[in-house]
C-alpha positions, -999 to 999 in steps of 0.1 A, spaced: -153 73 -26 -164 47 -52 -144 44 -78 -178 37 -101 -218 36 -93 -225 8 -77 -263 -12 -83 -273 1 -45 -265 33 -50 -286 34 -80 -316 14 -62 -315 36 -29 -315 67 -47 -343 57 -72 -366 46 -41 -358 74 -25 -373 94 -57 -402 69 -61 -397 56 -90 -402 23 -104 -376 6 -123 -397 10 -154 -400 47 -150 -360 49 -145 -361 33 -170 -379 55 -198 -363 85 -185 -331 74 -197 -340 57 -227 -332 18 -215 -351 -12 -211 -364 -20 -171 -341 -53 -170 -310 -31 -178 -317 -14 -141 -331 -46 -128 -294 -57 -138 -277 -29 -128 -291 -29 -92 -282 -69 -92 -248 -65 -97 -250 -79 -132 -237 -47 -152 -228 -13 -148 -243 17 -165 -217 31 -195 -202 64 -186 -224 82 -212 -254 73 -188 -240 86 -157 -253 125 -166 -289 115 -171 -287 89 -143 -278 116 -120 -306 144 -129 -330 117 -131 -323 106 -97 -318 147 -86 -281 142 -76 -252 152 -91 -221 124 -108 -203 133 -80 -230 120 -58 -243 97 -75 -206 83 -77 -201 87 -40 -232 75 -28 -245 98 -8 -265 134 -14 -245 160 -1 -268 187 14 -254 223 16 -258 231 56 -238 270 51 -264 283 27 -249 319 34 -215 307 23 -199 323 50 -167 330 46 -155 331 83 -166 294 76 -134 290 48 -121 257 41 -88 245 21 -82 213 2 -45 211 -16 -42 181 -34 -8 160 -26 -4 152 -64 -2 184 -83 -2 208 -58 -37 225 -65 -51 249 -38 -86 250 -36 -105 277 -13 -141 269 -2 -166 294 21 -180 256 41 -174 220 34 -175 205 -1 -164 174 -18 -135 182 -36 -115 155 -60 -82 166 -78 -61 142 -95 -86 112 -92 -84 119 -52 -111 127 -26 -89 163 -10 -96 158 31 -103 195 46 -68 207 57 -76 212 97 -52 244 107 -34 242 141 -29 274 158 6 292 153 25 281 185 58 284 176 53 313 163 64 316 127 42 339 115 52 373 120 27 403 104 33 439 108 5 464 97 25 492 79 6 521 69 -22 507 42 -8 472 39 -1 442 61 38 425 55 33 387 64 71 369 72 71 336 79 102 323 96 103 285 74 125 265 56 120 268 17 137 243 3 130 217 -24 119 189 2 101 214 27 84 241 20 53 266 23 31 261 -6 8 290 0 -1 323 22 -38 332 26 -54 367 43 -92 363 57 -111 390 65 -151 393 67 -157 398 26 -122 383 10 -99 358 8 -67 365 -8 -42 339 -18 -2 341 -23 15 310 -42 48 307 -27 77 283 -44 105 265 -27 138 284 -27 121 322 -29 115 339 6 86 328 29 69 367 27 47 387 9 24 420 8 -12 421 15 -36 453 16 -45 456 52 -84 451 54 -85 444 91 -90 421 116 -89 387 98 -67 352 98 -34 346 84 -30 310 71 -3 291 60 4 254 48 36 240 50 42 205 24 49 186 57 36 201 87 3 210 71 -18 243 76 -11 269 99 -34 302 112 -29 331 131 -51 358 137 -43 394 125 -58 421 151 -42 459 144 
């Protein structure tokens, strides 16, 4: 990701609009040479422009930043189709239902990729109304599991776990669905929860 708009960005998406510098421009209240120089490298436009830039051009400062329109292929926002970003500096866990461009800390989050549970340290038993998720894991300080997430077909349900408390929680059992976990080191786990 660019750290600022860059004069190409602004000419590619302007053409791609069809308009003229001129009509750039008026829309947000500068002179034509102002875009002439931003799109030559010669200046930037000042923060307070990036806003109207971007509605102008029909992207958003995100996109506008990044360079590229990001075009929402899951339009049903599936959520068999969920996605998790955690961001390496704070910690924040961000749930999507499909791929989005996520920042967090002045960081582009990659979308954690889960690898299936082979060693087998998720262990769920389905007691009467509620599922008990216990994950055999280290908690300590230096390795840990950050989070515990149920999926089913219409919810997502997230447990925030801390280093030195146990690795287990409680969920109400909703049926079949996908227990995932991320560990601070080894990444994001699944395993699938059949009754």
């Amino acid at each position: 990701m660019n750290h600022y708009v860059t004069g190409k960005i602004i000419k590619d998406l302007r053409e791609k609009n069809g308009l003229t510098q001129s009509r750039l421009a008026q829309a947000i209240n500068v002179s034509d040479k102002t875009i002439s120089k931003w799109e030559t490298g010669k200046g930037l436009p000042d923060i307070t422009l990036l806003q109207p830039l971007a509605a102008v051009l029909g992207v958003s400062v995100v996109e506008l930043m990044n360079g590229e329109q990001i075009i929402n292929r899951n339009i049903a926002s599936n959520i068999k189709n969920s996605k998790f970003y955690v961001c390496p500096i704070c910690g924040n866990i961000i749930h999507s239902m499909g791929e989005s461009l996520i920042s967090c800390c002045g960081v582009t989050l990659p979308i954690l990729e889960p690898e299936d549970d082979e060693k087998a340290i998720i262990d769920s038993e389905i007691i009467e109304s509620e599922i008990y998720v216990n994950i055999d894991h280290p908690m300590t300080k230096d390795h840990y599991l950050s989070f515990i997430a149920y999926i089913t077909n219409d919810r997502c349900e997230i447990v925030k776990l801390y280093p030195e408390q146990n690795a287990e929680t409680r969920f109400f059992y909703k049926g079949k669905g996908m227990i995932y976990v991320y560990c601070n080191k080894d990444g994001l786990i699944k395993r699938i929860v059949k009754k």
